[in-house]
Structure formats: structure tokens, C-alpha cells
C-alpha positions as CSV (number, residue, x, y, z in Angstrom):
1,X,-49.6,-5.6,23.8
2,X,-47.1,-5.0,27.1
3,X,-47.0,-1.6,28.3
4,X,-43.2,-1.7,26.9
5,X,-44.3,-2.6,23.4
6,X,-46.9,0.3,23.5
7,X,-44.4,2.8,24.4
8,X,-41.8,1.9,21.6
9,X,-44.5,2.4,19.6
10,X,-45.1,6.1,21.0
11,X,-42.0,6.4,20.0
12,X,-41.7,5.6,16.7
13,X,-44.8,7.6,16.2
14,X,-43.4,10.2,17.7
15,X,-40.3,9.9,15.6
16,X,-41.5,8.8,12.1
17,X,-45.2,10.7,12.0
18,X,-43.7,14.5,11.0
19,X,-42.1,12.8,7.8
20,X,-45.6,11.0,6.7
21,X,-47.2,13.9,5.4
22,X,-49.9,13.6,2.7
23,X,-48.4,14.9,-0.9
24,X,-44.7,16.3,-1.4
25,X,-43.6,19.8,0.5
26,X,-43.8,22.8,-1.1
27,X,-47.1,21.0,-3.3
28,X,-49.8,23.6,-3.4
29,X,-52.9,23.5,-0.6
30,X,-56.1,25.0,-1.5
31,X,-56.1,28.5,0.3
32,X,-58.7,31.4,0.1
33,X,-58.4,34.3,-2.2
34,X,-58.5,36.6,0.9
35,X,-55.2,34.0,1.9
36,X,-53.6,34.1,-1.4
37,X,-53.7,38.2,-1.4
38,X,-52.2,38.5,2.5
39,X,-49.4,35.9,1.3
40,X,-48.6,37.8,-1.8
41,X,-49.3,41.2,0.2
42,X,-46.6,39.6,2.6
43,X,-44.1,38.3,-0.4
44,X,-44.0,42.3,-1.8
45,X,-43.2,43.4,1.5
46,X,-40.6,40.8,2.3
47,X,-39.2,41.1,-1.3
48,X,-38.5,44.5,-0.5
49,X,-37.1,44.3,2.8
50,X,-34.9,42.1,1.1
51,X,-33.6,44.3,-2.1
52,X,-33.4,47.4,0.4
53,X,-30.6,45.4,2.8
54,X,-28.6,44.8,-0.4
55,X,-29.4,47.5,-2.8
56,X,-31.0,50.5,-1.1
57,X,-32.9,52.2,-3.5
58,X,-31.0,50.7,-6.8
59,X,-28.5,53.4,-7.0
60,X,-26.6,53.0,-4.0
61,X,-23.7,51.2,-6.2
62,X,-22.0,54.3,-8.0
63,X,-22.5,53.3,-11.6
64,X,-25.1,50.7,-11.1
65,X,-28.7,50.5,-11.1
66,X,-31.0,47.4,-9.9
67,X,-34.6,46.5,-9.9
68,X,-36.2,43.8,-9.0
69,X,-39.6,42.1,-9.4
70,X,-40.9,39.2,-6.8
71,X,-44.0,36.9,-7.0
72,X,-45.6,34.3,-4.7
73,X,-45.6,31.0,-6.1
74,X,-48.6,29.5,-4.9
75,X,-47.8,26.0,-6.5
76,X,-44.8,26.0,-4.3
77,X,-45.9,28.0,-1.2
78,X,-42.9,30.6,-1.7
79,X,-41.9,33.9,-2.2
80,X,-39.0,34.6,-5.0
81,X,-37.3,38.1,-5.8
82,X,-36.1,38.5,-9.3
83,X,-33.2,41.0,-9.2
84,X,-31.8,42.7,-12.6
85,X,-28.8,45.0,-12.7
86,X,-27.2,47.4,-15.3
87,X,-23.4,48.6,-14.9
88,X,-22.5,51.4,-17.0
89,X,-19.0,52.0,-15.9
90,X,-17.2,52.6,-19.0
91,X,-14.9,49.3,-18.5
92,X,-17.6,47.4,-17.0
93,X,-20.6,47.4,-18.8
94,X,-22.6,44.6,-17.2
95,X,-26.0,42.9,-17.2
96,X,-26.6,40.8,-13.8
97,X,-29.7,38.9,-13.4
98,X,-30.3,36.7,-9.8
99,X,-33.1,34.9,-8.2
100,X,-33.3,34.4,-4.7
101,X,-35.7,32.7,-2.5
102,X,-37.0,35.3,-0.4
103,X,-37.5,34.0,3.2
104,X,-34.7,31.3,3.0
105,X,-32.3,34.0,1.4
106,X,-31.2,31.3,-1.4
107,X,-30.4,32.1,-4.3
108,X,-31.8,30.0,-7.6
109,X,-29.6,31.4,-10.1
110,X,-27.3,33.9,-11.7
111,X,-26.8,35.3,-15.1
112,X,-23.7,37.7,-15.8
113,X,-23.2,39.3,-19.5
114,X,-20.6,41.3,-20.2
115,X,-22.1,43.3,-22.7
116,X,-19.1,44.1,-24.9
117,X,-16.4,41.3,-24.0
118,X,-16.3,37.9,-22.3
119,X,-19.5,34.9,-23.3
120,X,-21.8,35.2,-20.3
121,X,-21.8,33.3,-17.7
122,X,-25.0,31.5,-16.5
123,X,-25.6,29.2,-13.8
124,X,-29.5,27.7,-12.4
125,X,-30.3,25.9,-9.2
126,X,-26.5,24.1,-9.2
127,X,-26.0,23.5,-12.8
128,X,-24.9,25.7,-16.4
129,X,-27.0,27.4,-18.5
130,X,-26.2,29.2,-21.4
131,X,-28.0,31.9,-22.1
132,X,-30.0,34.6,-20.9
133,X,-33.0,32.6,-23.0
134,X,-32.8,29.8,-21.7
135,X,-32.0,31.9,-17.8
136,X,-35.4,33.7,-18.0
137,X,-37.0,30.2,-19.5
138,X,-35.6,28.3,-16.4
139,X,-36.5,31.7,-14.2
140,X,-40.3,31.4,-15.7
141,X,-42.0,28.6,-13.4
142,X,-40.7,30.2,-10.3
143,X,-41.6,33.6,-11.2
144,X,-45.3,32.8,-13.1
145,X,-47.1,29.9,-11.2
């Protein structure tokens, strides 16, 4: 092998070797229990960071209150927030239900029910859904694993 054919292949090793990585991302590694409570330890404390830049305290909406739960999904080596919020302004009575990831700020999905008019409105990681049933059943994996 010529000292130009052995530095092509640096190259392409260089290049190709981050995106040959044993299983799929996000596939769960075997970490300690001492590891899984820092990273859920560090999911609550993100989570909440992250409901207090958009909600304060749940009542900082006049006429709204939200509340939100989070988890760290070991299987998928993430951090989700499960935000739920009540209107009770008299024209708007509302349920809102959203899942985010936490650390990429993405949101999963969104549920919307107008509680005394309009059929609610659901959508999940890009596509319809079309209830809040079938929301929370999509919601579960993310929020239990």
C-alpha cells in the first residue's frame, strides 16, 4: 500500500467511522443505578427549568393553571416533560396536553379539547390522533420506559 493509498484511507476512516456505531441511537446502554438516579436527578431538574421559562409557577397565565410531570427514559437515553393545562375562562374552557423533549426543546405532541364546543384536536410526533385515549396511549412509552 503507497503512502497515498494509506492516507485516503485515514480519510475515509475519519469520515465514515462516527456513523458505524454498534446498535441504533438513542438504544439503551447498560448504566449503574447510581447513573440512572444522577440522570433522572438531572431530567427533574431540567424539566423544571424548562416549565418555569414557560409557565412560572402554573398560574402565571390569568385563568390558567399548568402542571407537568417528566421522566427519564432510559430505553431511549432522554428526558421528556409532560405538560397538562386547564383554562377556566368562562368562554374558553380548555384542556391542553404537550410533550416536549426536554434538552432538545421538541415537542412530541399536542392535545387541545375544548371542553364544551369544538371535537379536539390531537396531533403526535407529525401525524393525527384522535383522542385524548389514544394521546396518553401514544404519550405512554415515552413517559413509562
Amino acid at each position: 500500500m503507497t503512502k497515498k493509498h494509506f492516507a485516503v484511507l485515514i480519510l475515509v476512516l475519519i469520515i465514515f467511522l462516527p456513523f458505524c456505531t454498534e446498535g441504533s441511537q438513542g438504544s439503551a446502554k447498560k448504566i449503574s443505578s447510581s447513573e440512572l438516579y444522577d440522570l433522572q436527578g438531572k431530567c427533574g431538574t431540567d424539566a423544571a427549568n424548562f416549565f418555569y421559562k414557560i409557565y412560572g409557577d402554573g398560574f402565571a397565565i390569568p385563568g390558567h393553571h399548568y402542571i407537568y410531570s417528566n421522566h427519564y427514559n432510559k430505553k431511549l437515553n432522554k428526558c421528556y416533560i409532560l405538560i397538562t393545562g386547564l383554562s377556566m375562562i368562562e368562554k374558553d374552557n380548555k384542556k391542553d396536553i404537550e410533550l416536549y423533549d426536554v434538552q432538545e426543546n421538541n415537542p412530541f405532541g399536542y392535545y387541545s379539547d375544548y371542553l364544551k364546543e369544538a371535537a379536539p384536536f390531537c396531533l403526535f410526533n407529525g401525524g393525527k390522533c384522535s383522542s385524548e385515549a389514544t394521546f396518553k396511549r401514544l404519550v405512554a412509552p415515552y413517559m413509562n420506559e
